[in-house]
C-alpha positions as CSV (number, residue, x, y, z in Angstrom):
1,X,12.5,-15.3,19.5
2,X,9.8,-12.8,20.7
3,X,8.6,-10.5,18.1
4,X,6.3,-7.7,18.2
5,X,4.9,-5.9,14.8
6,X,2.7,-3.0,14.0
7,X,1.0,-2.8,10.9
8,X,-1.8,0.0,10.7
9,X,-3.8,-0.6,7.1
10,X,-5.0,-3.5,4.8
11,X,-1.9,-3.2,2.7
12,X,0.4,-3.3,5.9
13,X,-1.5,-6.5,7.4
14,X,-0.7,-8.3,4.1
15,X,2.5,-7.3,3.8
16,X,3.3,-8.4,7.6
17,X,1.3,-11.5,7.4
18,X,3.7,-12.6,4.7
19,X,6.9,-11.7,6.7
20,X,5.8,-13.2,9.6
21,X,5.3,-16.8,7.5
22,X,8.6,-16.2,6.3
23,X,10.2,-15.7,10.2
24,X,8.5,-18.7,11.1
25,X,10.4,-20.6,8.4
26,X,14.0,-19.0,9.4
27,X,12.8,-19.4,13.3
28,X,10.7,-22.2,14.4
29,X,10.4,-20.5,18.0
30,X,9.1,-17.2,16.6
31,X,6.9,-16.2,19.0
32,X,4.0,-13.3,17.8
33,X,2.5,-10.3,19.3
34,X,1.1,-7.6,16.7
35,X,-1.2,-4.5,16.3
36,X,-2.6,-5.9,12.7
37,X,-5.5,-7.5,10.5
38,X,-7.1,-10.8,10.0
39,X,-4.2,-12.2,7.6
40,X,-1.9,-11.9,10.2
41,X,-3.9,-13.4,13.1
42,X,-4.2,-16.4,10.6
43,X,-0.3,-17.0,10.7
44,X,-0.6,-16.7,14.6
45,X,0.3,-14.9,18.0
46,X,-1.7,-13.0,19.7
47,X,-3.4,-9.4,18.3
48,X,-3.7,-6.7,20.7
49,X,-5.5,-4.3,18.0
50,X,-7.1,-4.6,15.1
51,X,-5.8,-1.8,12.6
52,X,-9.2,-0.9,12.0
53,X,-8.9,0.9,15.6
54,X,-5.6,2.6,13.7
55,X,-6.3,3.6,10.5
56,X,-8.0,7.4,10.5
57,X,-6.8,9.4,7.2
58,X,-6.3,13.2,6.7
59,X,-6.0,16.1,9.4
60,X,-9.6,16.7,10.5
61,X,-10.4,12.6,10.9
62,X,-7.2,12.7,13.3
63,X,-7.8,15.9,14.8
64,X,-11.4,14.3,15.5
65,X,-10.0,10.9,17.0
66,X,-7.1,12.1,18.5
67,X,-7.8,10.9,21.5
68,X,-8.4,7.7,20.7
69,X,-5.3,7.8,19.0
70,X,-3.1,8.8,22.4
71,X,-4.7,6.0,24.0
72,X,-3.8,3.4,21.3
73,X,-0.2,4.7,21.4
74,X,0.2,4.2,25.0
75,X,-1.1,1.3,25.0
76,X,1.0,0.2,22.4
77,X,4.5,1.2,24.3
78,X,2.5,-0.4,27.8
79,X,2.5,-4.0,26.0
80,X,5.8,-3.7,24.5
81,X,7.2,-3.2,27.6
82,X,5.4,-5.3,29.4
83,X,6.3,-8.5,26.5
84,X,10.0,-7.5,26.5
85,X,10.1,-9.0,22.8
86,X,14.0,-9.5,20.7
87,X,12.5,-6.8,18.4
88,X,10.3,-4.5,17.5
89,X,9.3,-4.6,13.4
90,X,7.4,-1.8,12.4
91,X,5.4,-2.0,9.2
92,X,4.9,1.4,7.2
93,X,2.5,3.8,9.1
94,X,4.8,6.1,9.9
95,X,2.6,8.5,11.9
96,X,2.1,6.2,14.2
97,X,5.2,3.5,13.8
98,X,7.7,6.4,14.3
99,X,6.7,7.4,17.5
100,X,7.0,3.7,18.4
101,X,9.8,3.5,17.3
102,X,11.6,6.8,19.5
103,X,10.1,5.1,22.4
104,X,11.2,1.6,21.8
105,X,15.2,3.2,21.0
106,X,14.7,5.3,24.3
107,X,13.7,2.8,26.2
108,X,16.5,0.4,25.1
109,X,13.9,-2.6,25.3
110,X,15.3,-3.7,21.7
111,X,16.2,-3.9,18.0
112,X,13.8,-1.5,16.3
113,X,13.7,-2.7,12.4
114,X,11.2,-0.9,9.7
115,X,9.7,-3.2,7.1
116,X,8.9,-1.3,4.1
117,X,10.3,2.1,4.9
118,X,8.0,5.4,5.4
119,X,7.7,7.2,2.1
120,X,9.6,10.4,3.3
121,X,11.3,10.9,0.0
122,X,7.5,12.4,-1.3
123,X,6.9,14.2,2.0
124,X,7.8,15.2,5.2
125,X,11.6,14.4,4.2
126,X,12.5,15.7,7.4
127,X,11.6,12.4,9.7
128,X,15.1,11.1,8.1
129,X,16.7,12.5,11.6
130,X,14.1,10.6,14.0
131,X,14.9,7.4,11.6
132,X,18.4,7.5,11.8
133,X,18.1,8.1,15.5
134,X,15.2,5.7,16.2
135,X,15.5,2.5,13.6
136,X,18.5,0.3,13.9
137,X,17.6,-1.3,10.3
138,X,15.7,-0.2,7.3
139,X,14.0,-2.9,5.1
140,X,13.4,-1.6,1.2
141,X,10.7,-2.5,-1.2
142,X,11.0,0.1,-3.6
143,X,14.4,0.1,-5.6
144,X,14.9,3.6,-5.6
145,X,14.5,4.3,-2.4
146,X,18.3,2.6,-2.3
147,X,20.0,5.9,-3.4
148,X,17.5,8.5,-1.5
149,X,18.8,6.6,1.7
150,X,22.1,5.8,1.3
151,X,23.0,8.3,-1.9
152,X,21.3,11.3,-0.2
153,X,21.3,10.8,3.2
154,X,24.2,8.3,3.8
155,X,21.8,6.1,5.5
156,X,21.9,2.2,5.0
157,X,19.2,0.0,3.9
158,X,19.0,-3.4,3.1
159,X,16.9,-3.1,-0.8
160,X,14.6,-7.0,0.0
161,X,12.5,-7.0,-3.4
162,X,9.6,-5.7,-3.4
163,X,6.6,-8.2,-1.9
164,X,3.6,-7.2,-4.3
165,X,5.4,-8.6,-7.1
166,X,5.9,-11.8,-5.5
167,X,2.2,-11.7,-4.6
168,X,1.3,-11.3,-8.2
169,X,3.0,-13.6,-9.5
170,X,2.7,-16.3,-7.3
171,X,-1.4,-15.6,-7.9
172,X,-0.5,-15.9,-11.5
173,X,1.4,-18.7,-11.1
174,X,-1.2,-20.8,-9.3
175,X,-4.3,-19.2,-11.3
176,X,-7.4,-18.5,-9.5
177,X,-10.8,-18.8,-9.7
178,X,-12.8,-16.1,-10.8
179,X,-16.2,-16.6,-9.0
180,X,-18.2,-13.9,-11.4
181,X,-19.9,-16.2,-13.7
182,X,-20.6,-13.4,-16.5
183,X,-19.1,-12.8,-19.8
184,X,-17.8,-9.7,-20.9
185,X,-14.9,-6.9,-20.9
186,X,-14.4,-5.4,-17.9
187,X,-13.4,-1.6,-16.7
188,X,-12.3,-2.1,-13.1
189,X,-12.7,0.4,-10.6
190,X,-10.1,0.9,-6.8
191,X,-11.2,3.0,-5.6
192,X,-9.0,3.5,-2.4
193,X,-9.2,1.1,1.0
194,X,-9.8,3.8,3.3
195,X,-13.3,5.6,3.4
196,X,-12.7,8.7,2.7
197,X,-10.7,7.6,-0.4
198,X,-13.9,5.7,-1.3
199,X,-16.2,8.8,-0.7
200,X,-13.7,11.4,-3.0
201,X,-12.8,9.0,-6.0
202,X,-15.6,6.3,-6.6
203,X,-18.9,8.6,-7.6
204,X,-16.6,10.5,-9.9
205,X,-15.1,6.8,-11.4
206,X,-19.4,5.7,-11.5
207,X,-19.9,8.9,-13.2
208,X,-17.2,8.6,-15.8
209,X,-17.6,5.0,-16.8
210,X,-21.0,5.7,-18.0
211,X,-20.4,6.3,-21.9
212,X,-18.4,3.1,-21.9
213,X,-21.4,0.6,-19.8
214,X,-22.8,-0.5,-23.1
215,X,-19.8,-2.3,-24.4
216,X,-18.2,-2.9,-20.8
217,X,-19.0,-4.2,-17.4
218,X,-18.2,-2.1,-14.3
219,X,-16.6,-3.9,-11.2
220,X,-15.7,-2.0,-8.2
221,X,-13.3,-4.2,-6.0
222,X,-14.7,-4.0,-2.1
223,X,-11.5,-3.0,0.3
224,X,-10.6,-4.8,3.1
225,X,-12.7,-4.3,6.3
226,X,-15.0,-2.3,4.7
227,X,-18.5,-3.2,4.6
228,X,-21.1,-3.7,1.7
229,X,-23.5,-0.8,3.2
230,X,-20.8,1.6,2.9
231,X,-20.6,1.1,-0.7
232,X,-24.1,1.0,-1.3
233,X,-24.5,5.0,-1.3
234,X,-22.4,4.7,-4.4
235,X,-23.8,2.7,-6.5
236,X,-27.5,2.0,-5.9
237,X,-28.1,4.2,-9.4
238,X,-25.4,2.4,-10.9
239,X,-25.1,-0.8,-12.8
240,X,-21.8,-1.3,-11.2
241,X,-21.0,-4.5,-9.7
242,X,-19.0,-4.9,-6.5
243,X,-16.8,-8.0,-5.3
244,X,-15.3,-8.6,-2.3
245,X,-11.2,-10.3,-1.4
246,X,-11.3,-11.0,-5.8
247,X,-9.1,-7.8,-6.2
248,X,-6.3,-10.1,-8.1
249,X,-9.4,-12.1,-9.8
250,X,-10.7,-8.9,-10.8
251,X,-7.2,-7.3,-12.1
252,X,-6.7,-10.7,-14.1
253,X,-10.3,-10.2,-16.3
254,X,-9.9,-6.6,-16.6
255,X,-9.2,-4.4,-19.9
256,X,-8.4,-1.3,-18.2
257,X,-9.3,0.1,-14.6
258,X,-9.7,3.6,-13.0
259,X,-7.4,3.2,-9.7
260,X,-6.5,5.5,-6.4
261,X,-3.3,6.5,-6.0
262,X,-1.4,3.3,-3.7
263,X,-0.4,0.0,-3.8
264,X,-2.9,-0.7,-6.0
265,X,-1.3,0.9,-8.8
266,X,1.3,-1.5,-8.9
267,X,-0.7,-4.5,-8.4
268,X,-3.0,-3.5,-11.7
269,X,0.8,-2.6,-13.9
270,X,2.0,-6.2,-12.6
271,X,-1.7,-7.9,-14.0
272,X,-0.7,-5.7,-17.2
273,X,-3.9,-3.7,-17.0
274,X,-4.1,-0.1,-18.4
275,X,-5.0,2.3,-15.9
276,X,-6.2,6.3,-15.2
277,X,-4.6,7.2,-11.8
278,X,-7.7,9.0,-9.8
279,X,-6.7,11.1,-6.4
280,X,-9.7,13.8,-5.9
281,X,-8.5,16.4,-3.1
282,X,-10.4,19.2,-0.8
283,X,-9.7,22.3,-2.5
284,X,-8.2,21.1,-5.5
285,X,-6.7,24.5,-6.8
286,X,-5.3,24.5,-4.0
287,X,-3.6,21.4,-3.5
288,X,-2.5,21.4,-7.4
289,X,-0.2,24.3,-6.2
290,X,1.1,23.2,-3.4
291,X,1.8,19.6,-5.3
292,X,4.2,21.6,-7.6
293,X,5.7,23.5,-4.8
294,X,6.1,21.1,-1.6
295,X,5.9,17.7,-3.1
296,X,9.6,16.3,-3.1
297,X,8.7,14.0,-6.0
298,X,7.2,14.8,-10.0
299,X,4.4,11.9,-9.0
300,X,2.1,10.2,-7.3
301,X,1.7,6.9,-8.4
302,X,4.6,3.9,-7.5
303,X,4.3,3.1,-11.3
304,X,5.6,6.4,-12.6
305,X,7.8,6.5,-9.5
306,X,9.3,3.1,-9.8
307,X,10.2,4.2,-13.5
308,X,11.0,7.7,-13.1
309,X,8.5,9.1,-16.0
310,X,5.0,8.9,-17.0
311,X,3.7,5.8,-17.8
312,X,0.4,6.4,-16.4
313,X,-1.3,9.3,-16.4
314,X,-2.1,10.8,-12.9
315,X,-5.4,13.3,-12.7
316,X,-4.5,14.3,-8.7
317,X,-6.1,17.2,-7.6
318,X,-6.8,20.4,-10.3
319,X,-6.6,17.5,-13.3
320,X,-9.3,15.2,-11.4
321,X,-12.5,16.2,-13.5
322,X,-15.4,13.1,-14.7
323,X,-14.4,15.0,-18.5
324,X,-10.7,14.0,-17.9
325,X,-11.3,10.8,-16.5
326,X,-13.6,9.7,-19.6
327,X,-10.8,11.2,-22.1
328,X,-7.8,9.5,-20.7
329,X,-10.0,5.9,-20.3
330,X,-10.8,6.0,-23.9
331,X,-7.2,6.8,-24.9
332,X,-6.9,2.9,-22.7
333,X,-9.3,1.1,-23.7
334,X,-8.5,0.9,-27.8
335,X,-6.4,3.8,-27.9
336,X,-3.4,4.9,-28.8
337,X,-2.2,4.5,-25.4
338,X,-2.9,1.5,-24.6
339,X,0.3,-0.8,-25.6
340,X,2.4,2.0,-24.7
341,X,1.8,1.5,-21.5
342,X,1.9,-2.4,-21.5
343,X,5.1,-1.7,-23.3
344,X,6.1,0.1,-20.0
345,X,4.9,-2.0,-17.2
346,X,7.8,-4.8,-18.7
347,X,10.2,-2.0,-17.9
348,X,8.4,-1.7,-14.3
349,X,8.7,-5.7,-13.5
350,X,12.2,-5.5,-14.7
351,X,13.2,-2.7,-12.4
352,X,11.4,-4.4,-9.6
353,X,13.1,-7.6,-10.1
354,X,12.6,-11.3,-8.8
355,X,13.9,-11.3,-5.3
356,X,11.1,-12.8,-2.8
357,X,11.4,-10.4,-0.6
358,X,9.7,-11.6,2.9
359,X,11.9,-14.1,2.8
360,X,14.8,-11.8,2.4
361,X,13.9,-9.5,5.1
362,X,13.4,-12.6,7.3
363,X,16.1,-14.2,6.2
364,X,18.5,-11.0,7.4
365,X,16.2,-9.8,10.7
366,X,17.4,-13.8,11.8
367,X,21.1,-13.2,11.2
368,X,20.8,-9.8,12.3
369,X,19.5,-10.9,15.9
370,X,21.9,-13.8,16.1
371,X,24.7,-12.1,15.6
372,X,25.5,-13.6,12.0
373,X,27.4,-11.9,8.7
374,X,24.6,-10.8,6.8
């Protein structure tokens, strides 16, 4: 079978990469064509873009590139309809993805299935009309995202597992390598994968790790696709060190991290590392308001979401100072804190379960397309 994905991020290319592996075992004629990353030009097909060309963050950056955008999108519906593929799997992104999607269901060309479903139970919960209109299935990785679609908006899903867990622990389970030969606790610092997160959060993380360099080294983890330079604004005063693709390696040595709101999150609760939550905003008065007032959800972070309370402690907007960063590290580091939270994250992988969830989604998309019971 023909089929033609769209991821638009880092986290998206990984997340399709691993699906795409998993069709390939269900369907040994699975045919790719993709907007995506490196990872999934590795498992094969043919990439038209590169979601680098994709990936612009915020109003003014997409107000800037707009064009640019328009193009990509027509291009986009161009080649699908030029490929005729079985389906069309769309992989988060929603600005973009969902106005693939109303083409693609116009159209009638095929299927339209959404792997890991747009996060419109924290915003923007109005796209549920163009979903149910425009997406023939829904593919879950967050378990309570299972009763906001079908509880709340009588809208079935198919719940797969959720595919970070099953990357951590399969990196767990075959133990990697890590390639910084230096000894010492370590205070990781993710800062974001997008620029702009980069340029808001990591100068105020530099800043507030300071008291802590003597007993501690400082390892930023480098995102995906961007480049060494970039960073080097950042830290050429600091004694920071910065690795590149070791983001697991890093989470596995670390005592406690400083982390940007994301998938990232997770990943450092599944390596059972204590973590500050750090999301800096333009006009952070501002936005701390309009959190409290149009936000459909109490947080930010999947951690505390996944749970449904505080485990970690988000400082997002009005609550992102250097002062409160420093005080809520040190509660981490030896404090009080500290196996509360590890406590916590066990709750977090129980929720989550085991379920391996690629293959799942694979697994149904196949029977799905063929006609089969699910």
């Amino acid at each position: 079978m023909k089929y033609y994905l769209i991821a638009g991020e880092a986290s998206g290319d990984l997340h399709a990469s691993r699906l795409m592996k998993s069709l390939k075992d269900v369907d040994k004629d699975a045919d790719f064509r993709f907007f995506g990353g490196d990872l999934m030009a590795a498992v094969g097909g043919t990439r038209v873009k590169h979601y680098r060309e994709l990936a612009y963050m915020g109003f003014v950056p997409v107000l800037l590139h707009l064009p640019t955008i328009l193009r990509n999108m027509k291009m986009c519906k161009q080649d699908i309809a030029q490929w005729k593929p079985d389906v069309v799997i769309l992989v988060d992104y929603p600005g973009f993805n969902l106005d693939i999607a109303k083409y693609v269901k116009a159209s009638g060309i095929c299927p339209v299935y959404y792997y890991i479903s747009p996060k419109i139970w924290a915003w923007k919960e109005y796209r549920i009309k163009n979903i149910k209109r425009d997406v023939n299935e829904l593919f879950s990785i967050l378990p309570f995202e299972v009763d906001f679609f079908e509880g709340k908006h009588h809208y079935p899903i198919h719940y797969v597992g959720n595919p970070t867990a099953e990357e951590v622990k399969e990196w767990i389970e075959e133990r990697g390598e890590w390639k910084v030969e230096r000894e010492g606790k370590i205070i990781a610092l993710l800062a974001g994968s997008r620029r702009q997160e980069i340029k808001d959060n990591l100068p105020a993380m530099l800043e507030a790790v300071k008291p802590f360099k003597k007993d501690y080294r400082v390892v930023v983890a480098g995102a995906p696709g961007i480049e060494q330079d970039y960073y080097d604004q950042f830290l050429n005063d600091s004694d920071a060190e910065l690795v590149f693709n070791q983001t697991y390696q890093l989470l596995s040595e670390a005592h406690a991290a400083l982390v940007t709101s994301g998938t990232a999150t997770l990943e450092t609760a599944l390596f059972n590392v204590p973590q500050v939550v750090c999301y800096e905003t333009p006009l952070p008065a501002l936005i701390g308001w309009l959190r409290k007032k149009v936000l459909s959800v109490k947080y930010i972070s999947l951690v505390n979401l996944i749970a449904n309370r505080e485990v970690v402690m988000e400082l997002v907007a009005d609550t992102f100072t250097i002062e409160n960063i420093k005080k809520e590290l040190a509660k981490i580091l030896d404090g009080t804190d500290r196996e509360r939270m590890l406590e916590d994250y066990a709750e977090v992988r129980r929720i989550l379960g085991d379920r391996n969830a690629p293959d799942q989604a694979a697994n149904i998309m196949f029977k799905l397309l063929n006609n089969q019971p699910v």
